[in-house]
C-alpha positions in Angstrom: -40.1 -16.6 -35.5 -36.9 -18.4 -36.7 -35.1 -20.7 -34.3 -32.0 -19.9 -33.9 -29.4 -22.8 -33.3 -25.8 -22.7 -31.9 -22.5 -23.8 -33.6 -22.9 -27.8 -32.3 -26.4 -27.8 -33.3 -25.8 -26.0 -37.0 -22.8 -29.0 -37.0 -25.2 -31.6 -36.3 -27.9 -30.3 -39.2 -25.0 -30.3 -40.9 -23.7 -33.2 -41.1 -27.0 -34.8 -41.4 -27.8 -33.1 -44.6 -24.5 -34.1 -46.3 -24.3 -37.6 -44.5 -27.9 -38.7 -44.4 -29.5 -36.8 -46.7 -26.6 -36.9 -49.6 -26.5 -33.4 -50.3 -22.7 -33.4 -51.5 -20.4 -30.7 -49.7 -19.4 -29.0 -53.2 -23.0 -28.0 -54.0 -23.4 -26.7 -50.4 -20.4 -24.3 -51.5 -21.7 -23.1 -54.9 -25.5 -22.3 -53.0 -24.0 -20.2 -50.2 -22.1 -18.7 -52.7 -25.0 -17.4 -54.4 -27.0 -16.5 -51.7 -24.0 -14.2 -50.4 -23.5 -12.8 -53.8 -27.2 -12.0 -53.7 -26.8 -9.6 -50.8 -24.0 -8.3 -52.2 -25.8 -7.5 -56.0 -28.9 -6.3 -54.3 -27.8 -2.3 -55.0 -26.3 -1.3 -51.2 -22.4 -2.2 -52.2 -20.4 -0.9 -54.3 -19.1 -4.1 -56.3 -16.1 -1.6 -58.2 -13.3 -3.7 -56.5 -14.3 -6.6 -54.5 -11.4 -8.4 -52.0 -12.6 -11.4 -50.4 -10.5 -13.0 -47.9 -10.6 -16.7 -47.4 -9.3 -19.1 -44.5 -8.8 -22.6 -45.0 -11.8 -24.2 -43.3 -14.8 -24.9 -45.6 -15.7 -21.5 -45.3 -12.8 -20.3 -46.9 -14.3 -22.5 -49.5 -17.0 -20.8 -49.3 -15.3 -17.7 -50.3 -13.4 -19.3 -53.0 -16.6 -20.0 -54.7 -17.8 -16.3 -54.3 -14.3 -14.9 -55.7 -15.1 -17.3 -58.4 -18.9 -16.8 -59.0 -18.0 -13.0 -59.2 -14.8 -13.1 -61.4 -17.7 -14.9 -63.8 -19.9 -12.2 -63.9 -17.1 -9.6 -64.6 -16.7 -8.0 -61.4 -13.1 -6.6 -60.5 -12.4 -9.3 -57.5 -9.0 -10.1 -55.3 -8.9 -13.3 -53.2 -7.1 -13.2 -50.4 -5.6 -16.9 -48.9 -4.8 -16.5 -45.3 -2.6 -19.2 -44.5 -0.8 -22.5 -45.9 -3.0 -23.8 -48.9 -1.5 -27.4 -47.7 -3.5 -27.7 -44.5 -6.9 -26.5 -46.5 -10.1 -29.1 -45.9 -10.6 -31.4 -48.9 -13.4 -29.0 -50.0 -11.2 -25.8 -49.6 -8.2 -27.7 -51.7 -10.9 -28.4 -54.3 -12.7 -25.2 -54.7 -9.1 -23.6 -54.5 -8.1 -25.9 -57.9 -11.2 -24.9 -59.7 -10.7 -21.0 -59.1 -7.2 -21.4 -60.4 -8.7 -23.1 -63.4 -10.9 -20.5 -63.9 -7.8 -17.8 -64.0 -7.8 -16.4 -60.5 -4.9 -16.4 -59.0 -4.8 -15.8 -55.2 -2.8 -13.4 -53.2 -1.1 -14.1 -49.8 -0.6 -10.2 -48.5 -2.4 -6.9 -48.8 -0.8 -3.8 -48.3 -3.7 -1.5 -47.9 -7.1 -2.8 -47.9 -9.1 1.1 -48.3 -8.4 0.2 -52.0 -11.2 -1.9 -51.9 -14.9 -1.0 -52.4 -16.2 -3.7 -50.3 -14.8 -6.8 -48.1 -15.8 -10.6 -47.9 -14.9 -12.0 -45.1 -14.6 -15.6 -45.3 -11.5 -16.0 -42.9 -13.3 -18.2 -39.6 -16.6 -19.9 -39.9 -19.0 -21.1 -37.0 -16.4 -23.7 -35.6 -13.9 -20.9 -34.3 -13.6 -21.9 -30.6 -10.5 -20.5 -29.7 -8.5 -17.4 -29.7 -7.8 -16.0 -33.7 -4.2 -16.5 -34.2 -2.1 -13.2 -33.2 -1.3 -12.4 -36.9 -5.0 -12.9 -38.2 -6.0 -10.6 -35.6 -3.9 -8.1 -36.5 -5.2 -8.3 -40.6 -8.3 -8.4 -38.8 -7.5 -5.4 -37.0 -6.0 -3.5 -39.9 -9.7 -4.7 -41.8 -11.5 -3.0 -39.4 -9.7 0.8 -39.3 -10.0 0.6 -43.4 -13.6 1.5 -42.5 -14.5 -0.3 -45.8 -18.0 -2.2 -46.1 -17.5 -6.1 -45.3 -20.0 -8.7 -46.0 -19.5 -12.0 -43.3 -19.9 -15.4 -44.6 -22.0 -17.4 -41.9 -20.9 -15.3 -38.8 -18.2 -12.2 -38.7 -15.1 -13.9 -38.1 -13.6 -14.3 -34.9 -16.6 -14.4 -33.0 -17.8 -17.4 -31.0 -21.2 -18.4 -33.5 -22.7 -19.6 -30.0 -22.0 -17.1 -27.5 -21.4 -14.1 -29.0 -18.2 -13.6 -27.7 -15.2 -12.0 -29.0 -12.6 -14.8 -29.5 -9.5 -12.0 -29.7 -10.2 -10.2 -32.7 -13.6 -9.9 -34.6 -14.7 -8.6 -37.9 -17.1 -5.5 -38.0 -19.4 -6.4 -40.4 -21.9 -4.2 -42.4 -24.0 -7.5 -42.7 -23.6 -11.5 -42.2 -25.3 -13.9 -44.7 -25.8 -17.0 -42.7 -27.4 -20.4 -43.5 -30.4 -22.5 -42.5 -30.9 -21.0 -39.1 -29.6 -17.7 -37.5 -27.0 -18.6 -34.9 -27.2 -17.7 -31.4 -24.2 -16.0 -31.6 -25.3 -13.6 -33.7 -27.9 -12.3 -31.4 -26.2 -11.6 -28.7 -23.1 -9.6 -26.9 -20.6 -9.2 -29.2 -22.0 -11.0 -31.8 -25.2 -8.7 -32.5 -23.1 -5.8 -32.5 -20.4 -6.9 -35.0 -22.7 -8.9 -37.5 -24.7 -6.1 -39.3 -27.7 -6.4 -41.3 -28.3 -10.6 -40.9 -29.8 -12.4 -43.7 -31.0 -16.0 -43.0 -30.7 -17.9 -47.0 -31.7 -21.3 -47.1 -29.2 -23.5 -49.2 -30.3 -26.6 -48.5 -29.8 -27.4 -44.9 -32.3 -30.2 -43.8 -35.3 -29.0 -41.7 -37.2 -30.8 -39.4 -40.3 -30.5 -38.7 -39.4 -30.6 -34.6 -36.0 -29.0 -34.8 -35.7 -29.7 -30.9 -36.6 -33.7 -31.2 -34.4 -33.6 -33.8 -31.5 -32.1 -32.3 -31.8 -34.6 -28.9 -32.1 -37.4 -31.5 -28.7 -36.7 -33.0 -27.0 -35.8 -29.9 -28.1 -39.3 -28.7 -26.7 -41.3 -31.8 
C-alpha cells in the first residue's frame, strides 16, 4: 500500500527534491500538468469547454500550465485568475508570462460557470491552513451548485490536505490528481468525501527508500 503523507511532510519531500536533488520548480509545473491532463483526456470528461481556475500559489501555476498545455492541443479552455497577479509566487508570475506568450489571455470574473463542460480547480494547494477568503468561498460556492464535473489539482481546494477538514468552503470534486504520495487529507472526513476518484502520478518527487527515516531526518535538520 501507498503511504500517505501530510501537507508538512509532502513540504519537506518537496523541498528536498527541488533543493537537494535539483529538480527545478518549472519542470515540476509542466509534469503535474501532464499528469492532470492525462486524467482529464482519458475519455470520462467532456473536454468541449474547459475553465480552469487558478490561485496564485504554485498551484495556480500549476493550472496555468494546464490552461496552457490544453490551449496547445486545441481544446476550447478559459483560465480563470483569482486574485492580484502582483502577489503571485515567482513560479506563478512566470508560468503566467509564458501563457500570455502563448495567446491566452486570463479572465478575472465568471458570470455563470454551467457554461462549462468541465472545471480545474487549481485555486488552494496543500498549504491552505486557514479559513478560504469570504469571496473565494462564495465562487467556490457558486462552483459547486453549477453541478459541472471539476478535476482538483493536488487536493480539492479549501480542504485542510492533512486533516481532512473543511477550511470554510471546499470544492466537490469528481476526482483529485495528486503527486508523489496521497495525502492524508484526502482519506479522511471531509476530505475523502469531496476529492473524488484520487489518482496518485508520480512527477518526480524524490522517494526514499524509508520514507519514515527520511522524514525524522529532515525534520531534524
Amino acid at each position: 500500500m501507498v503511504e500517505a503523507v501530510t501537507a508538512q511532510e509532502m513540504q519537506l519531500l518537496d523541498r528536498y527534491t527541488i533543493e537537494e536533488i535539483g529538480m527545478p520548480p518549472l519542470v515540476l509545473m509542466e509534469r503535474t500538468a501532464q499528469s492532470v491532463i492525462e486524467v482529464l483526456a482519458a475519455g470520462k470528461y467532456d473536454l468541449s469547454h474547459v475553465l480552469v481556475i487558478a490561485g496564485l500559489s504554485n498551484n495556480g501555476g500549476d493550472g496555468i500550465v494546464i490552461s496552457r498545455l490544453l490551449s496547445q492541443k486545441g481544446v476550447n479552455v478559459d483560465l480563470l485568475i483569482l486574485g492580484d497577479e502582483k502577489r503571485a509566487s515567482a513560479n506563478t508570475a512566470t508560468q503566467l508570462k509564458i501563457a500570455r506568450n502563448y495567446g491566452i489571455e486570463p479572465k478575472h470574473r465568471i458570470n455563470d460557470f454551467k457554461n462549462y463542460s468541465v472545471i480545474v480547480d487549481a485555486l488552494f494547494g496543500i498549504g491552505l491552513s486557514k479559513p478560504v477568503p469570504v469571496k473565494l468561498g462564495e465562487i467556490i460556492k457558486r462552483v459547486n451548485a453549477a453541478n459541472i464535473p471539476v478535476v482538483s489539482v493536488d487536493v480539492p481546494s479549501g480542504i485542510n490536505a492533512t486533516t481532512g477538514e473543511i477550511l470554510g468552503s471546499a470544492i466537490r470534486a469528481s476526482a483529485t490528481v495528486t503527486f508523489g504520495y496521497p495525502k492524508t487529507g484526502l482519506l479522511k472526513q471531509e476530505g475523502l468525501k469531496r476529492a473524488g476518484d484520487i489518482y496518485v502520478k508520480d512527477i518526480g518527487i524524490f522517494r526514499p527508500a524509508n520514507l519514515e527515516e527520511f522524514l525524522t531526518a529532515q525534520r531534524e535538520e
